[in-house]
C-alpha positions as CSV (number, residue, x, y, z in Angstrom):
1,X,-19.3,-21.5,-30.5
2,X,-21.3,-19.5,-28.3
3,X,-21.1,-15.5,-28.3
4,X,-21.3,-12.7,-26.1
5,X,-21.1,-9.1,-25.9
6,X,-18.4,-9.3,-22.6
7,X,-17.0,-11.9,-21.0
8,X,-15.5,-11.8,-17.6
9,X,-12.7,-13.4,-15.9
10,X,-12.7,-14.4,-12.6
11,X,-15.3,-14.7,-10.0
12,X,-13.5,-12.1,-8.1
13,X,-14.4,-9.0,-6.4
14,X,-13.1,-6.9,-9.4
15,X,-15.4,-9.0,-11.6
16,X,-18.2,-8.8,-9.5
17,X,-18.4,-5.6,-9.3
18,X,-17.6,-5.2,-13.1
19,X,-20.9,-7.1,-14.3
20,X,-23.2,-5.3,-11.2
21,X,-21.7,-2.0,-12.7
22,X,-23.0,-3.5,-16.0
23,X,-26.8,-4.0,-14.8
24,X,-27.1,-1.4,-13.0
25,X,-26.8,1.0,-16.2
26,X,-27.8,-1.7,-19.4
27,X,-29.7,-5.1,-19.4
28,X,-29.6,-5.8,-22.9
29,X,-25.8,-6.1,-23.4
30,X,-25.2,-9.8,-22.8
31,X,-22.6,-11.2,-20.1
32,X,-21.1,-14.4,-19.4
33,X,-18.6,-14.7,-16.3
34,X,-15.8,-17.8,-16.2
35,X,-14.1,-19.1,-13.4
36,X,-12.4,-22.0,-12.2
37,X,-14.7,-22.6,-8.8
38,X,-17.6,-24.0,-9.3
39,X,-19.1,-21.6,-6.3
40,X,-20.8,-18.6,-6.0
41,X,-18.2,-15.4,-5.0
42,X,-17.0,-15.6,-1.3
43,X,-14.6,-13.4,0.8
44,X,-11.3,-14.1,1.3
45,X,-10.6,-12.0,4.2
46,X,-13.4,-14.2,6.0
47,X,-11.6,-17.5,5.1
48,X,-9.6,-17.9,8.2
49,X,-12.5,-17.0,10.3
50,X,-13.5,-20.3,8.8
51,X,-10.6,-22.1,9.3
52,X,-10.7,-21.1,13.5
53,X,-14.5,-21.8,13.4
54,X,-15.2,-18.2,14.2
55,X,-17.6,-18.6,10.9
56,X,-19.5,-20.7,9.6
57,X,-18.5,-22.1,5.5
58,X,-21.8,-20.5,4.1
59,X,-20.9,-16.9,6.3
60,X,-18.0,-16.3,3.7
61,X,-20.0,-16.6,0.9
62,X,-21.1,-12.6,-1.0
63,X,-23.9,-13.9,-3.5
64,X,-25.7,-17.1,-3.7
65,X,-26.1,-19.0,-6.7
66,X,-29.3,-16.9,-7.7
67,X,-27.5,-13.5,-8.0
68,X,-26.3,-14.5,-11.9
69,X,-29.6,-15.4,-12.7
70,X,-31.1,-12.4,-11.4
71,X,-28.7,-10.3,-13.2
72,X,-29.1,-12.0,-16.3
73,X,-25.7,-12.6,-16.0
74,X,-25.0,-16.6,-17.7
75,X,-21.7,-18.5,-15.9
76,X,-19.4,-21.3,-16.6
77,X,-17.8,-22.1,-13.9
78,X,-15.8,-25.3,-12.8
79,X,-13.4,-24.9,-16.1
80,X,-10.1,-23.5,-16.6
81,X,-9.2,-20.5,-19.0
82,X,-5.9,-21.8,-21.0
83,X,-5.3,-19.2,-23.2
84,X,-7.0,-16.5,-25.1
85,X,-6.8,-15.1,-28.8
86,X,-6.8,-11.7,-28.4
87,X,-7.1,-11.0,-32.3
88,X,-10.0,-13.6,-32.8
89,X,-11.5,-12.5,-29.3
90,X,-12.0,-16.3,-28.7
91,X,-11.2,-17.3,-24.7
92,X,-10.3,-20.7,-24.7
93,X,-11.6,-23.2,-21.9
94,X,-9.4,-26.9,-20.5
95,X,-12.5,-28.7,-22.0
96,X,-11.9,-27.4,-25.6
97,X,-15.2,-25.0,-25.6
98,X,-14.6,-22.1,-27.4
99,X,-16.2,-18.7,-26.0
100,X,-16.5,-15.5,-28.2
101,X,-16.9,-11.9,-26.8
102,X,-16.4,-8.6,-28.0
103,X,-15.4,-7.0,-24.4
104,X,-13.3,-8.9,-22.5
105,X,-12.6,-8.0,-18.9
106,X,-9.7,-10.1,-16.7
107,X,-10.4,-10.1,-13.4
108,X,-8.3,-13.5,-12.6
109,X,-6.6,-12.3,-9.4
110,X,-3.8,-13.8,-8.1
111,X,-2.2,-16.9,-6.4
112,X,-0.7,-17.6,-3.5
113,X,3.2,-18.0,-3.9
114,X,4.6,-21.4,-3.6
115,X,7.6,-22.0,-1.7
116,X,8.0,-25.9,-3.0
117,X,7.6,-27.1,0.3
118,X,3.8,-27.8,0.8
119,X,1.9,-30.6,1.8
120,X,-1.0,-32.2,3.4
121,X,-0.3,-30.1,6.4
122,X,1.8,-27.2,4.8
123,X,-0.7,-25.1,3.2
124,X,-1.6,-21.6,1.4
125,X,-4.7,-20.0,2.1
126,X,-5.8,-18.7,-1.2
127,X,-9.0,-20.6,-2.0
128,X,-12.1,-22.2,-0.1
129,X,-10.6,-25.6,-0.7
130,X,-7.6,-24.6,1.1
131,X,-9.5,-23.0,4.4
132,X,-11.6,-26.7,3.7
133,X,-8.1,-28.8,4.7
134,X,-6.8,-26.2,7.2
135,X,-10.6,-26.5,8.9
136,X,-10.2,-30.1,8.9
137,X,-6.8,-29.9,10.4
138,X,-7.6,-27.4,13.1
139,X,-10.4,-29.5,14.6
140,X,-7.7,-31.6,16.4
141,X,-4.5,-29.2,16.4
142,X,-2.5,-28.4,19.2
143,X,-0.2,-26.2,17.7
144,X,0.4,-24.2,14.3
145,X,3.0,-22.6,12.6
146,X,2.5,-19.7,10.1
147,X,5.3,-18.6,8.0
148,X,5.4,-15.5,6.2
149,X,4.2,-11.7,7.8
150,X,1.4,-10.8,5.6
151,X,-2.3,-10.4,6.0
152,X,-3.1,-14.3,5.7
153,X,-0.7,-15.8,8.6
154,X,-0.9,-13.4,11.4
155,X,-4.8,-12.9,11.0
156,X,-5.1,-17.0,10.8
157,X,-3.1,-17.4,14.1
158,X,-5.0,-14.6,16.4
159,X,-8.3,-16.6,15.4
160,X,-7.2,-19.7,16.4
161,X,-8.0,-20.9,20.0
162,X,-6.0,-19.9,23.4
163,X,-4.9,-23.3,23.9
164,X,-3.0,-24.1,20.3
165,X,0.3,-23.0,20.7
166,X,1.3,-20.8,18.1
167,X,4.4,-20.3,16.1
168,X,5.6,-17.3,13.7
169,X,8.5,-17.3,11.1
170,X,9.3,-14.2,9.4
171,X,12.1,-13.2,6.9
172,X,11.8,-9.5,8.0
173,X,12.9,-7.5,11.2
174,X,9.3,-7.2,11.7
175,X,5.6,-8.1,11.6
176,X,3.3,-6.9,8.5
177,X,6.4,-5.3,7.1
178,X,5.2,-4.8,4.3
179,X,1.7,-3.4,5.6
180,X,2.5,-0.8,8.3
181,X,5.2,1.4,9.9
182,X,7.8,0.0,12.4
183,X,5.4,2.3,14.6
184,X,2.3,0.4,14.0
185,X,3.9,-3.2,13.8
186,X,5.7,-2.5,17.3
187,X,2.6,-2.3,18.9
188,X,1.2,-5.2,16.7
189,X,4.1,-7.3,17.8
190,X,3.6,-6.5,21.5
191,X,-0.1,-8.1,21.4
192,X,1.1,-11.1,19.1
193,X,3.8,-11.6,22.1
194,X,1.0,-10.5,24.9
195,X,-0.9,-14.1,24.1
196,X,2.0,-16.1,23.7
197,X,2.9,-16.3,20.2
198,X,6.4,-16.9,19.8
199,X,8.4,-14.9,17.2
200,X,11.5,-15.9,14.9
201,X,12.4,-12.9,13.4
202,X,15.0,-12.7,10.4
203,X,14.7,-16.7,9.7
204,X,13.6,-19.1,7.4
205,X,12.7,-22.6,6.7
206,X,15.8,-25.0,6.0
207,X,13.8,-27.9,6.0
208,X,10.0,-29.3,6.7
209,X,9.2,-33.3,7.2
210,X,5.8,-34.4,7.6
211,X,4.4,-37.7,8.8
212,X,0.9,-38.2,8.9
213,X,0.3,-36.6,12.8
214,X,3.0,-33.5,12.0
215,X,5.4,-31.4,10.5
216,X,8.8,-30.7,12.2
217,X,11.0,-28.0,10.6
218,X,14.3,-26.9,11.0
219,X,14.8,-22.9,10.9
220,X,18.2,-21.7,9.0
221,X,19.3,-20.4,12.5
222,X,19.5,-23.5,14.1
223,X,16.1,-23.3,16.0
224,X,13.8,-26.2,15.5
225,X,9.4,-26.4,16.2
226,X,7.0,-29.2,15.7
227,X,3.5,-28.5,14.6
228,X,0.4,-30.1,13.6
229,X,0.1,-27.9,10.9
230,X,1.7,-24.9,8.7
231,X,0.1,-21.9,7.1
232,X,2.3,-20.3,4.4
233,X,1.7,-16.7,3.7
234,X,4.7,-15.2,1.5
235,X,3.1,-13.0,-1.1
236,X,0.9,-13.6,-4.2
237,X,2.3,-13.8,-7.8
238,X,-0.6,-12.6,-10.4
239,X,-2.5,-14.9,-12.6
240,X,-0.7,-13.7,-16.0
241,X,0.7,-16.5,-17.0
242,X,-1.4,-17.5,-19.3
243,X,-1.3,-14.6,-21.1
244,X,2.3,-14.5,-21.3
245,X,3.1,-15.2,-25.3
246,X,0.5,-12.7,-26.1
247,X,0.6,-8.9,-27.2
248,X,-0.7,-7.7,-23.3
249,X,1.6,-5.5,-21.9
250,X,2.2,-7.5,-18.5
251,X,4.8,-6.4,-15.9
252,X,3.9,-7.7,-12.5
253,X,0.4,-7.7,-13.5
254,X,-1.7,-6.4,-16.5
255,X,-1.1,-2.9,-17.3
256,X,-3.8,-0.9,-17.3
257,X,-5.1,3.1,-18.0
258,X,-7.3,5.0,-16.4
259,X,-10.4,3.3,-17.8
260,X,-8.8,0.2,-16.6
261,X,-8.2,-0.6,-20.3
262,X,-5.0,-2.3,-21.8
263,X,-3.2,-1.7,-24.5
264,X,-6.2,-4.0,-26.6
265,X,-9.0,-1.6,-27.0
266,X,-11.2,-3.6,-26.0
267,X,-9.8,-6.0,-23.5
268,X,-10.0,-4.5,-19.1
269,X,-8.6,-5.5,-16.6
270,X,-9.2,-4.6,-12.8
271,X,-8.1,-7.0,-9.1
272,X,-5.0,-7.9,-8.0
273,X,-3.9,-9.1,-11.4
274,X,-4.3,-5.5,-12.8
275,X,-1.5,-2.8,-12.6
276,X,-2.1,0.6,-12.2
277,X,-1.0,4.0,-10.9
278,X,-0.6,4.5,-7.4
279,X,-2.5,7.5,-6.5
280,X,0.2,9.1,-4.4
281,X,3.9,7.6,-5.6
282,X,2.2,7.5,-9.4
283,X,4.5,4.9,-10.2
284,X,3.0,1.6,-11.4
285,X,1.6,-1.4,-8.7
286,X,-0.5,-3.5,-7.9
287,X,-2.4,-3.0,-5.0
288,X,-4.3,-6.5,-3.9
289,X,-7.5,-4.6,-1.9
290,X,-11.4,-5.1,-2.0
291,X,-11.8,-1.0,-2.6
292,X,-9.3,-0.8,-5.3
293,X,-10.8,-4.4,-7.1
294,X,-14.1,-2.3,-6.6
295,X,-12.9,0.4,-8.1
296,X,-11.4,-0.7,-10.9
297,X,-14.7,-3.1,-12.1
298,X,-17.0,0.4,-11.8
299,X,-14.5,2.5,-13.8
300,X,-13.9,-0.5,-16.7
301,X,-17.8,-1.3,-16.9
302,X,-18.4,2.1,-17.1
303,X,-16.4,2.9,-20.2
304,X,-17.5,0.1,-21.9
305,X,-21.1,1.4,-22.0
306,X,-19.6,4.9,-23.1
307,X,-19.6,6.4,-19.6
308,X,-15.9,7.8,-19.4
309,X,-15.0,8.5,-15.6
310,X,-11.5,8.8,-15.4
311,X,-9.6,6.8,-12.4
312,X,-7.2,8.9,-10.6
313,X,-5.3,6.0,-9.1
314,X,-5.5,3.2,-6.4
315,X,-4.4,3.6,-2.7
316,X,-3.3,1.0,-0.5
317,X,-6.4,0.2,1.9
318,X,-6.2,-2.9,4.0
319,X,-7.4,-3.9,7.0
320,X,-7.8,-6.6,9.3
321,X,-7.8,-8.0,13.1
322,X,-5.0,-9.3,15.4
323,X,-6.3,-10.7,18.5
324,X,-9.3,-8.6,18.6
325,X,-7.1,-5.6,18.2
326,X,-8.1,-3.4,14.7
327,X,-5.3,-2.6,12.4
328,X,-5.6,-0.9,9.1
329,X,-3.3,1.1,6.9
330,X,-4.2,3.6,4.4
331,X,-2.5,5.1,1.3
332,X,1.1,5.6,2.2
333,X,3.4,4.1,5.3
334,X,6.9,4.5,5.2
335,X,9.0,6.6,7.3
336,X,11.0,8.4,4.5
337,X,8.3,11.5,4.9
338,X,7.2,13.9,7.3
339,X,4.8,11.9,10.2
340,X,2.2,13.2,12.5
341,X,1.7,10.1,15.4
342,X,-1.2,10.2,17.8
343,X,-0.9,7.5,20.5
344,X,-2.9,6.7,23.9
345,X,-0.9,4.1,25.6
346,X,-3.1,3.3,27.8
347,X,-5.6,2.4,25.8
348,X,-3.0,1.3,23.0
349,X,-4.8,3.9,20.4
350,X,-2.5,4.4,17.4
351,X,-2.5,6.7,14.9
352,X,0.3,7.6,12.5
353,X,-0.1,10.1,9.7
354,X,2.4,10.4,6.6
355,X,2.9,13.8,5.2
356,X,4.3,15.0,2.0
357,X,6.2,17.9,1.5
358,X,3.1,20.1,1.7
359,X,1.9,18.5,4.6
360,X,-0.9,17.2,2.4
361,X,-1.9,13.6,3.9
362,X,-0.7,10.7,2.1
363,X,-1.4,7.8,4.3
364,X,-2.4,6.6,8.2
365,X,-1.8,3.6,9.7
366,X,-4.3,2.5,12.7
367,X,-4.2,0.2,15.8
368,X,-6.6,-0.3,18.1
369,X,-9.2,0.8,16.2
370,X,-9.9,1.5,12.3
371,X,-13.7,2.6,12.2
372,X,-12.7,6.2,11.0
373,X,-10.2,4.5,7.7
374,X,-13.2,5.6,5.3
375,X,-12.6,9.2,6.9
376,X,-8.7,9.3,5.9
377,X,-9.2,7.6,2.3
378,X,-11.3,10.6,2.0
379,X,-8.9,13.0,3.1
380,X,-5.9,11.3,0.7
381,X,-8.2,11.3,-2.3
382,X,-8.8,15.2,-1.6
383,X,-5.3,16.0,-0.7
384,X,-6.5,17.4,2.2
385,X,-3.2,19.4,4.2
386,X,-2.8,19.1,8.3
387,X,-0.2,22.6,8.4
388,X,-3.3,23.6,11.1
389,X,-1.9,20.8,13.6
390,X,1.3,19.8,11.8
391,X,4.5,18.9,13.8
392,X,7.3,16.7,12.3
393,X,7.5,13.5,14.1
394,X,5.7,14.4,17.2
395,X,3.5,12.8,20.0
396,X,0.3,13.6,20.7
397,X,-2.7,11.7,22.8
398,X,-5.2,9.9,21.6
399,X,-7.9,12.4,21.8
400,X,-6.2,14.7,19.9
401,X,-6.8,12.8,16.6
402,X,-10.4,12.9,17.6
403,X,-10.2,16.9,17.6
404,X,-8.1,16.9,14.5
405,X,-10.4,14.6,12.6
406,X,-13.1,16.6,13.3
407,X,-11.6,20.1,12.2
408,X,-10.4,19.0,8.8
409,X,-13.6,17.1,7.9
């Protein structure tokens, strides 16, 4: 049985950062990271760059094999965790071997959520080898249907060429409702539209049949597409379950403090499969962002080696690209608070901010371009007000976010 001062799960971006975090302050302490791909950490925002051949497979990758060896950090990866023994602090691997730590962190992330439909050419997009069959797929599609309104569909279809016709089935009254305002996914929905994507709002999949040339699917209203291929994008479900007869408080993900720590002293956990508070609602969530998986491996690493940084809660931060057009979203976005909107049609510029009661910014949601999102995480985290400028649910111009950006800076 081999032993090791910490262990970590997952070859994710949590992880990662967890084990860097590690070196940067103590080389002694040894590490050993698990994971189930046998590859070096890649991105998963750049996978359907991939996919569209606006990448290459190598330009998603983070690290190259020699980064674990250069931070003296040992890996096993290619096997499956199956369970672990939290009171024997042994993690058990699918090939029987037995690994001992005294830290554990879990950084095991998430999956994407299976709608018992897929196939050869009805696919997620979670992990390399998935972008791998959708890549092989694309090279001779002439059309594509996403389902689902998230950050994996819409992205994949505004990177695919002009000539594929395009097809998107939501559930919701909107795109990325879950991601921005109706504001913000208006405009969104407009460019979608603009390059000929066509929209089935409020539907859903009765039925998919695929041959070995395409899919054809009938849509509960009635409507009915053929495809070469379908991209499913309807959430993530966090990898807990194998932790589920254990004594780890789990709700949608691992509970965590603010060391990132879970109710086993020494056991972390940080990523999408961790659950903390949300910096501005302070009720528990899980997030599912680089900065927060970031975050969350600094703070945990940190306590371990006896530096105690407190985390003062995670913020929604995502962004990505729809047909060349920026969108991001920080902190809070619903319309149940007080809203300050900026907006140069012309140039289709769009800025939302969300208010509390104070007029203290809470969140931003961005169109057109997203540059300046590092500038408004900043504000949130300092809870900086906007009374100087503030009218409820107004218009303003585009340049006028430049001016107000400036002044409260």
């Amino acid at each position: 049985m081999k032993h090791y001062d910490i262990v970590a799960l997952g070859n994710s971006a949590a992880s990662l950062s967890f084990v860097t975090t590690l070196r940067k302050f103590n080389n002694d302490k040894s590490i050993l990271m698990v994971d189930r791909e046998n590859l070096p950490a890649y991105s998963r925002v750049l996978t359907p760059y991939y996919v569209a051949n606006k990448t290459d497979r190598d330009g998603i990758f983070i690290v190259n094999s020699e980064f674990y060896k250069s931070k003296g950090i040992d890996t096993i990866f290619g096997k499956t965790v199956v369970s672990v023994d939290f009171d024997k602090r042994y993690v058990h691997l699918d090939d029987g071997e037995i690994i001992n730590y005294k830290y554990l962190f879990i950084g095991l992330g998430a999956e994407a959520t299976k709608i018992g439909l897929e196939s050869d050419r009805v696919l997620n997009l979670r992990h390399l080898n998935d972008a791998d069959k959708l890549h092989e797929l694309y090279k001779t599609a002439k059309s594509v249907v996403g389902f689902g309104a998230g950050l994996v569909t819409i992205p994949l279809l505004s990177h695919l060429k002009d000539d594929v016709e395009k097809y998107l089935v939501i559930s919701s009254d909107r795109v990325f409702s879950r991601v921005v305002d109706k504001d913000a996914a208006s405009i969104i929905e407009d460019t979608m539209k603009n390059k000929g994507v066509k929209i089935y709002k409020k539907d859903n999949i009765k039925s998919i049949k695929t041959n070995k040339e395409n899919i054809s699917v009938e849509l509960e209203s009635g409507n009915s597409l053929v495809a070469d291929f379908a991209i499913i994008g309807k959430g993530v479900t966090q990898n807990t379950h194998i932790f589920k007869d254990s004594s780890l408080n789990i709700n949608w993900g691992i509970l965590v403090n603010e060391y990132c720590q879970t109710n086993i002293e020494n056991v972390y956990a940080g990523g999408d499969i961790a659950e903390d508070l949300d910096f501005i609602t302070k009720e528990y969530t899980t997030q599912g962002n680089w900065i927060t998986a970031v975050e969350h491996g600094e703070i945990a690493a940190k306590h371990i080696l006896g530096i105690k940084e407190k985390y003062d809660g995670s913020i929604k931060n995502n962004t990505t690209e729809v047909f060349g057009v920026e969108v991001a979203v920080v902190g809070y976005f619903k319309d149940d608070v007080k809203t300050v909107t900026f907006y140069d049609q012309s140039r289709r510029y769009f800025r939302k901010l969300f208010l509390d009661e104070n007029g203290v910014i809470i969140g931003c949601t961005m169109v057109g371009e997203s540059n300046d999102a590092g500038i408004y995480y900043g504000l949130i985290k300092r809870r900086v007000k906007f009374d100087s400028f503030y009218k409820p649910n107004k218009f303003y111009t585009f340049p006028k976010i430049l001016y107000a950006t400036n002044f409260i800076s």
